[in-house]
N, CA, C and O atoms as a GROMACS GRO file, in nm:
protein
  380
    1UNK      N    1  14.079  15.463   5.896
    1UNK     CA    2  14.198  15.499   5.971
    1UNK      C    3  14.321  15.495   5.883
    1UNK      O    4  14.399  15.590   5.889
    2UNK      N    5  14.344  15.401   5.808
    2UNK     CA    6  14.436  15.367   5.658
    2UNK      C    7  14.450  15.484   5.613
    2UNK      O    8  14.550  15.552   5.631
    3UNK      N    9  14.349  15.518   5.548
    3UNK     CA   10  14.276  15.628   5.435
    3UNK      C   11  14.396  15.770   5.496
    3UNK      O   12  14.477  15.834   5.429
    4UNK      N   13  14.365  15.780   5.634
    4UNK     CA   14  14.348  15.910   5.659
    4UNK      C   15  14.576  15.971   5.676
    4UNK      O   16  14.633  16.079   5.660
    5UNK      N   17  14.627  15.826   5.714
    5UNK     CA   18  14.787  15.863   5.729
    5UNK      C   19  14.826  15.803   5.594
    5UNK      O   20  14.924  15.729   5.606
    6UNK      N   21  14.784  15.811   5.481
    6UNK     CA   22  14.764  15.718   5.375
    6UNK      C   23  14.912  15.835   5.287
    6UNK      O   24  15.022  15.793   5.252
    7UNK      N   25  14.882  15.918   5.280
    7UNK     CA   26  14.934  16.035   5.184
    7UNK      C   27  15.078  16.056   5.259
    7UNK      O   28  15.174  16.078   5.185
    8UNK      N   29  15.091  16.053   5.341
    8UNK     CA   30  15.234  16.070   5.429
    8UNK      C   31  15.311  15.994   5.489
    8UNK      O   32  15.414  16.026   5.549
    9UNK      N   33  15.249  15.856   5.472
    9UNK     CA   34  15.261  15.749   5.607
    9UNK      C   35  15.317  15.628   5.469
    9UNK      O   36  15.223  15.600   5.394
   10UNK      N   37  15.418  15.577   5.441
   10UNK     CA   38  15.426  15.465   5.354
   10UNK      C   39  15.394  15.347   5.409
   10UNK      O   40  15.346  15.253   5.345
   11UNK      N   41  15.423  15.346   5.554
   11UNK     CA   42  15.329  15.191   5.568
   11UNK      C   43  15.183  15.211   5.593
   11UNK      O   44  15.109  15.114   5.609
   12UNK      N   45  15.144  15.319   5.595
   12UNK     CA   46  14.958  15.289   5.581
   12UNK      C   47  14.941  15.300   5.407
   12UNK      O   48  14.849  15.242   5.350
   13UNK      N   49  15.040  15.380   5.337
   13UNK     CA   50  15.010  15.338   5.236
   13UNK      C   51  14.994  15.176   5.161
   13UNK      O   52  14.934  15.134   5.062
   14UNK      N   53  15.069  15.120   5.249
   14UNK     CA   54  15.145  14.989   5.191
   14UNK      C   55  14.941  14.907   5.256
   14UNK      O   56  14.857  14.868   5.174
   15UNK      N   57  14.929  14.906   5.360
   15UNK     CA   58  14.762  14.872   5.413
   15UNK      C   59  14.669  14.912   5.305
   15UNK      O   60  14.590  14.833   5.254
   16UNK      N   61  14.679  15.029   5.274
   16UNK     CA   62  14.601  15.053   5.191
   16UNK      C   63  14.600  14.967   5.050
   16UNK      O   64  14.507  14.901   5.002
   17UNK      N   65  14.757  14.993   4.989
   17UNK     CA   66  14.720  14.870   4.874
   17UNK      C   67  14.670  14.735   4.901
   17UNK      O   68  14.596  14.676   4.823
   18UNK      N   69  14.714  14.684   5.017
   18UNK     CA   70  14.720  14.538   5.051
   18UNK      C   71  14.550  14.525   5.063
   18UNK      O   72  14.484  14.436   5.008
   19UNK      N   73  14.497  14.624   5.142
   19UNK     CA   74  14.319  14.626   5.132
   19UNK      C   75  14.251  14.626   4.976
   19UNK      O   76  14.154  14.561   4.938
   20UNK      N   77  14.320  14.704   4.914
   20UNK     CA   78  14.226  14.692   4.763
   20UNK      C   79  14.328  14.598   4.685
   20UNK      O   80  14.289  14.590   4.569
   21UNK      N   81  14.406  14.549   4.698
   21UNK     CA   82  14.459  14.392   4.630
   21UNK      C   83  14.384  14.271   4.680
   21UNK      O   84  14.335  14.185   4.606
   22UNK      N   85  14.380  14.272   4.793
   22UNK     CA   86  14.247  14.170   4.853
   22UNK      C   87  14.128  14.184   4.791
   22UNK      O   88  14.074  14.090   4.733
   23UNK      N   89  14.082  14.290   4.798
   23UNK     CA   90  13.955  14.310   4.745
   23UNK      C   91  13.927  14.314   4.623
   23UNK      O   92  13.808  14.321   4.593
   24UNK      N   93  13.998  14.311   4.549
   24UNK     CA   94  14.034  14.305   4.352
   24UNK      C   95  14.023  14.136   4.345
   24UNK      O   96  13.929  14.081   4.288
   25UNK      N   97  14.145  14.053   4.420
   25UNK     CA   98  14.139  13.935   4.376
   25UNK      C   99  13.956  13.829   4.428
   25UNK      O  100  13.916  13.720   4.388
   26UNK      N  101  13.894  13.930   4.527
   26UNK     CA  102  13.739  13.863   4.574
   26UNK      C  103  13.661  13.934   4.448
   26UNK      O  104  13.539  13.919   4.450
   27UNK      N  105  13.709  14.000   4.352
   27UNK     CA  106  13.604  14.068   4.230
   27UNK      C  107  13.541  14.204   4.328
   27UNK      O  108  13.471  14.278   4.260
   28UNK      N  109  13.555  14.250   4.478
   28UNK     CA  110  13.481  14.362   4.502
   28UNK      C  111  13.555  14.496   4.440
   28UNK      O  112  13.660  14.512   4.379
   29UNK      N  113  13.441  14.593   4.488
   29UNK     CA  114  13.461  14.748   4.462
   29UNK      C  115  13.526  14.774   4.612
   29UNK      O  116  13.498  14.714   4.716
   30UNK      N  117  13.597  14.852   4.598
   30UNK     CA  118  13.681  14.919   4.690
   30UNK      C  119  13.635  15.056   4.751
   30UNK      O  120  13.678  15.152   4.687
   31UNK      N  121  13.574  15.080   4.836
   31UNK     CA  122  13.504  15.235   4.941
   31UNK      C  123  13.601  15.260   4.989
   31UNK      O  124  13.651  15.171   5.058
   32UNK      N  125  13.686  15.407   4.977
   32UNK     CA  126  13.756  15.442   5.095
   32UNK      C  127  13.674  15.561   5.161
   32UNK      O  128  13.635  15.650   5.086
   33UNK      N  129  13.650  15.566   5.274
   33UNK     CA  130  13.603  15.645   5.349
   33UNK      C  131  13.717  15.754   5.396
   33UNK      O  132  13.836  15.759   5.363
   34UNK      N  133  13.661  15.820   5.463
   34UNK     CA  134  13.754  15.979   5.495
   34UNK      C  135  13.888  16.047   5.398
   34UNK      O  136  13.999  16.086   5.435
   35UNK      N  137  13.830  16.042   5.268
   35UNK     CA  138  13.908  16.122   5.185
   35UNK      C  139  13.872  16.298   5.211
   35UNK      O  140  13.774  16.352   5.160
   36UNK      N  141  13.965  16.365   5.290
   36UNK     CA  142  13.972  16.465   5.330
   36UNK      C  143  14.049  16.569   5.226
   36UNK      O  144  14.017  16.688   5.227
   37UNK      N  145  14.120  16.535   5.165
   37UNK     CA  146  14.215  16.597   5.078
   37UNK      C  147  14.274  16.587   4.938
   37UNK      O  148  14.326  16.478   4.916
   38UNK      N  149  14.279  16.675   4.837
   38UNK     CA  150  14.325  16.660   4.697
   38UNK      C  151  14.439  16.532   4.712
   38UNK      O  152  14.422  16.448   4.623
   39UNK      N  153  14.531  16.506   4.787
   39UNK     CA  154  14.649  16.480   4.785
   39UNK      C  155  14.635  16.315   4.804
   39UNK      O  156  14.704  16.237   4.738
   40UNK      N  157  14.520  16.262   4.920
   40UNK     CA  158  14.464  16.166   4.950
   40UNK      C  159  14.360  16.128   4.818
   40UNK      O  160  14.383  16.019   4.765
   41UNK      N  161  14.298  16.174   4.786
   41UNK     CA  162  14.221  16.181   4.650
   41UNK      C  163  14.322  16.086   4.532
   41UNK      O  164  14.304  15.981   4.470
   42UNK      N  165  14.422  16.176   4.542
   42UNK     CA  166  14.544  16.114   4.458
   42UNK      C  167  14.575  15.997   4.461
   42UNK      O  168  14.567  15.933   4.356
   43UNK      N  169  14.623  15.931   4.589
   43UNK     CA  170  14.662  15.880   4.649
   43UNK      C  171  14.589  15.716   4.579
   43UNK      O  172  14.641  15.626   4.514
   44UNK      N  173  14.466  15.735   4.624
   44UNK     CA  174  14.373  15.615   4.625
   44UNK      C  175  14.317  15.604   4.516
   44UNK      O  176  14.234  15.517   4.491
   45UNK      N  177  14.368  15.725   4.407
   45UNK     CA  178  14.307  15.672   4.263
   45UNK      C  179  14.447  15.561   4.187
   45UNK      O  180  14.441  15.447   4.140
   46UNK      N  181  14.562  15.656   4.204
   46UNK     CA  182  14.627  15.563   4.174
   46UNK      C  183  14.684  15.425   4.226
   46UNK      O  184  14.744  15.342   4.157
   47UNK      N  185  14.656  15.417   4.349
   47UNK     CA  186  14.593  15.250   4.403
   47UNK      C  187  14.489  15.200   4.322
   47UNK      O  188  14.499  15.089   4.269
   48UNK      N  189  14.398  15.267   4.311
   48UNK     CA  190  14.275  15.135   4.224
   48UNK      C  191  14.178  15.165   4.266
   48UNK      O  192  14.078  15.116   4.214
   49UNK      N  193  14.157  15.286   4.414
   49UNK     CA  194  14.038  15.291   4.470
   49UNK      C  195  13.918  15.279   4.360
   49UNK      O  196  13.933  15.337   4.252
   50UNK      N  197  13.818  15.216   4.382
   50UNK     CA  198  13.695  15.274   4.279
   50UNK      C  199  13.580  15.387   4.335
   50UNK      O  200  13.538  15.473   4.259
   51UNK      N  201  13.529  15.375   4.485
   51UNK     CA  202  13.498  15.496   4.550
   51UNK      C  203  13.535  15.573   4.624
   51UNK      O  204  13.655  15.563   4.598
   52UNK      N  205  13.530  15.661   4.714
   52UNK     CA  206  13.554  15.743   4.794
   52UNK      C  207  13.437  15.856   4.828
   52UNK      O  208  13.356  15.924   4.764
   53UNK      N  209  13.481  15.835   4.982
   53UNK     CA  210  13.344  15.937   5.104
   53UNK      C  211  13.451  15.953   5.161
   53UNK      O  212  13.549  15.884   5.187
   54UNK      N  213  13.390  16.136   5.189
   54UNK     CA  214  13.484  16.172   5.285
   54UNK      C  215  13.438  16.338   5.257
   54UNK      O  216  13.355  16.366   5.171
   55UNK      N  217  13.521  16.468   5.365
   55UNK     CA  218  13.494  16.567   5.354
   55UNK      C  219  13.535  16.642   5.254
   55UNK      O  220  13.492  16.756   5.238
   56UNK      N  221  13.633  16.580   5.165
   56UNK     CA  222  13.652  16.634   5.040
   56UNK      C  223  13.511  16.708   4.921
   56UNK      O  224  13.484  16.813   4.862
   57UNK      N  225  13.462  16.585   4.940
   57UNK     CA  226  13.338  16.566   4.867
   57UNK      C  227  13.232  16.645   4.934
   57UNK      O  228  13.212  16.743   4.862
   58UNK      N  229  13.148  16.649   5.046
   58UNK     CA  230  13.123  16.693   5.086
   58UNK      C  231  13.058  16.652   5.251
   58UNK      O  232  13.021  16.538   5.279
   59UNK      N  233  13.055  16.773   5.354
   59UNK     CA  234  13.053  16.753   5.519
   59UNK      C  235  12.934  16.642   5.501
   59UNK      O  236  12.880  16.601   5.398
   60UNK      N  237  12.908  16.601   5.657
   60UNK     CA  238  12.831  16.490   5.692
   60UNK      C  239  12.682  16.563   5.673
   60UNK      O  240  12.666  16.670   5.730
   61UNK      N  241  12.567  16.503   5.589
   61UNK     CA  242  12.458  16.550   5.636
   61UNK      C  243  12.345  16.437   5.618
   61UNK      O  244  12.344  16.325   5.568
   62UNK      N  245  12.238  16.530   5.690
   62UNK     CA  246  12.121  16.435   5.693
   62UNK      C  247  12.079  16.340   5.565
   62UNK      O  248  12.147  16.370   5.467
   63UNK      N  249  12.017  16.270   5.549
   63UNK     CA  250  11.986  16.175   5.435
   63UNK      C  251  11.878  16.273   5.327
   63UNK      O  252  11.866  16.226   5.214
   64UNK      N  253  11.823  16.365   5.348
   64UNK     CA  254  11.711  16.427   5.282
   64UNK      C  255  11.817  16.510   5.171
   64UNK      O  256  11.823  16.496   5.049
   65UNK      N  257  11.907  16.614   5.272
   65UNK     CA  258  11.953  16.678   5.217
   65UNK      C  259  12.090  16.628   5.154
   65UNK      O  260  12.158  16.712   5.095
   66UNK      N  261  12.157  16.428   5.167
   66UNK     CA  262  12.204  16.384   5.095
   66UNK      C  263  12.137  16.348   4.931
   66UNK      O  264  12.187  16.381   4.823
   67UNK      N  265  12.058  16.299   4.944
   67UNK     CA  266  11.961  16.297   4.841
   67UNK      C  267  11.989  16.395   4.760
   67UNK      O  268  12.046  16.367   4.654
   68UNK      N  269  11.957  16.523   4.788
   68UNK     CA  270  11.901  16.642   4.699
   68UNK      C  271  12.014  16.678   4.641
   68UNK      O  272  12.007  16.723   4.527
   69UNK      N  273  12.171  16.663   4.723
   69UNK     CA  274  12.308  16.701   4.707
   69UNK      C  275  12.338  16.547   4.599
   69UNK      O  276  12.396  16.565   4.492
   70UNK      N  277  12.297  16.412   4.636
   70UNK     CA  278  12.355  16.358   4.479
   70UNK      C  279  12.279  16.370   4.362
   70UNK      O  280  12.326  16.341   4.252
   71UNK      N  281  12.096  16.436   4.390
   71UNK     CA  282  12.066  16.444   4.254
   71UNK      C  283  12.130  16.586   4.192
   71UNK      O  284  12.174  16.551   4.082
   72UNK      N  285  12.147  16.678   4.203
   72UNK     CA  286  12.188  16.780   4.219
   72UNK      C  287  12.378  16.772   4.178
   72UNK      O  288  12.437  16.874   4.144
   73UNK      N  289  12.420  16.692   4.184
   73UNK     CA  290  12.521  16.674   4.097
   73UNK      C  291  12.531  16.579   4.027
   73UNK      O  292  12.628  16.602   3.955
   74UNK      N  293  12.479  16.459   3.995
   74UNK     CA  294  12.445  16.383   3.930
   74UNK      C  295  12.382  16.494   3.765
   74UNK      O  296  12.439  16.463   3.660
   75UNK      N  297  12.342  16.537   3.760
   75UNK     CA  298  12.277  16.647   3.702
   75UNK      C  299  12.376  16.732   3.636
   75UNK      O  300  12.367  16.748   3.514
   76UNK      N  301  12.478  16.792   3.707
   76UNK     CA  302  12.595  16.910   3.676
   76UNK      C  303  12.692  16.833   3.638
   76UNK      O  304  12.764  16.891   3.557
   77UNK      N  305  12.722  16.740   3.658
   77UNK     CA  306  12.843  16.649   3.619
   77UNK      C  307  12.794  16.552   3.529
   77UNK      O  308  12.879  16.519   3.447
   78UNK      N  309  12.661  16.483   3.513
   78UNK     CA  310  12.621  16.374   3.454
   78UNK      C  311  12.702  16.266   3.486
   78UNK      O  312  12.718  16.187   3.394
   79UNK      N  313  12.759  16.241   3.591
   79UNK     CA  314  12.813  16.102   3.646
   79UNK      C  315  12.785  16.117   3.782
   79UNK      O  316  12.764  16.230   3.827
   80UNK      N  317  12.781  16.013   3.859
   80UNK     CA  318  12.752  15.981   3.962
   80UNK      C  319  12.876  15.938   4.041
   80UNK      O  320  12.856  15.870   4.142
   81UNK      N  321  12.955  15.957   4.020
   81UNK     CA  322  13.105  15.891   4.045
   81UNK      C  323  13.175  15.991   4.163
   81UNK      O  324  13.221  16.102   4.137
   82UNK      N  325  13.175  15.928   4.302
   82UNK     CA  326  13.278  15.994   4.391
   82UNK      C  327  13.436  16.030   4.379
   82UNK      O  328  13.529  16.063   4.454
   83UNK      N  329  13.417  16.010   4.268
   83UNK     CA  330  13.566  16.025   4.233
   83UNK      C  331  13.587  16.107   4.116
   83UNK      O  332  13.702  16.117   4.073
   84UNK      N  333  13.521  16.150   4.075
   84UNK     CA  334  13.490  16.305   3.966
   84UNK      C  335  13.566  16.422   4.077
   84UNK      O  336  13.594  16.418   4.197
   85UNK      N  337  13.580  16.511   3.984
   85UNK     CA  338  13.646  16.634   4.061
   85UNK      C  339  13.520  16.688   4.144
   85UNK      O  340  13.403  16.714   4.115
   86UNK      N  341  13.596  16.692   4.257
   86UNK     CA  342  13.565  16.784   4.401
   86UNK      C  343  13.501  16.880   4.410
   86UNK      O  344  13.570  16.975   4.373
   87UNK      N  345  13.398  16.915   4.440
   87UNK     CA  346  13.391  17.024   4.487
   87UNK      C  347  13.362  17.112   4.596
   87UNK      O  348  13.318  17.055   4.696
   88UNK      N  349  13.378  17.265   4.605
   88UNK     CA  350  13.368  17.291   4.791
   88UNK      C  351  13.235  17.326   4.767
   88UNK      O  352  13.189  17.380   4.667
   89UNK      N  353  13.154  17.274   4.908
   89UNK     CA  354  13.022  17.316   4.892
   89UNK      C  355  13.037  17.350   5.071
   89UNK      O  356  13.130  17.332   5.150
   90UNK      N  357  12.924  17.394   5.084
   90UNK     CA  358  12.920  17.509   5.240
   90UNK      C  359  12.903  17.397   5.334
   90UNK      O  360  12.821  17.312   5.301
   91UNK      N  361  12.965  17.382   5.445
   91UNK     CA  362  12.946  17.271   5.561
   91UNK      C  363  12.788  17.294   5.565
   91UNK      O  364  12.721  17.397   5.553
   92UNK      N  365  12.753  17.155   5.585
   92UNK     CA  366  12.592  17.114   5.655
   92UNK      C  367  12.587  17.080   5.793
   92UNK      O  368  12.686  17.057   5.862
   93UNK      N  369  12.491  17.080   5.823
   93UNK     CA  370  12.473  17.026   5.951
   93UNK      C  371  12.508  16.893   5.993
   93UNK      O  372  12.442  16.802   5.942
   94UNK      N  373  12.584  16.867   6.062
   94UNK     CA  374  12.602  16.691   6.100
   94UNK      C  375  12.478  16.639   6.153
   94UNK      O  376  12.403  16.706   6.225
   95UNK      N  377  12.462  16.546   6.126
   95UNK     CA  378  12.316  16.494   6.225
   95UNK      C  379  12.298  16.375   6.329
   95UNK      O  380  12.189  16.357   6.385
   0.00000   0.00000   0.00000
């Protein structure tokens, strides 16, 4: 919910740091979920995010055809990193 008024909103921005400053000083990795946009992308790298899910990356799909979609760029990019540049791939099916 943070994530998503994160880019326009300075006090969800301000949540947002305060979530990955917490989570830095416990030693965790930081997930932001619903990165929808280049701008949000931005946003949470230069916070500290270390991952990100969301429709940027790509729509919701089944686990088979998640699979095949991270070996399948894992491969073209040789990193595994949600936070590599974006790309548009064709909506999937939600499941």
């Amino acid at each position: 919910t943070f994530v998503a008024g994160c880019e326009s909103n300075e006090d969800m921005m301000k949540i947002v740091n305060a979530g990955i400053g917490l989570a830095r000083a416990f030693k965790m990795k930081v997930v932001a979920q619903g990165v929808d946009s280049p701008h949000t992308l931005a946003k949470l790298r230069q916070a500290g995010c270390d991952i990100g899910q969301g429709s940027l990356f790509a729509s919701c799909m089944r686990s088979e055809r998640a699979e095949r979609w991270m070996t399948q760029r894992e491969s073209q990019t040789g990193v595994g990193s949600m936070f590599e540049q974006p790309r548009q791939l064709a909506p999937q099916a939600a499941h």
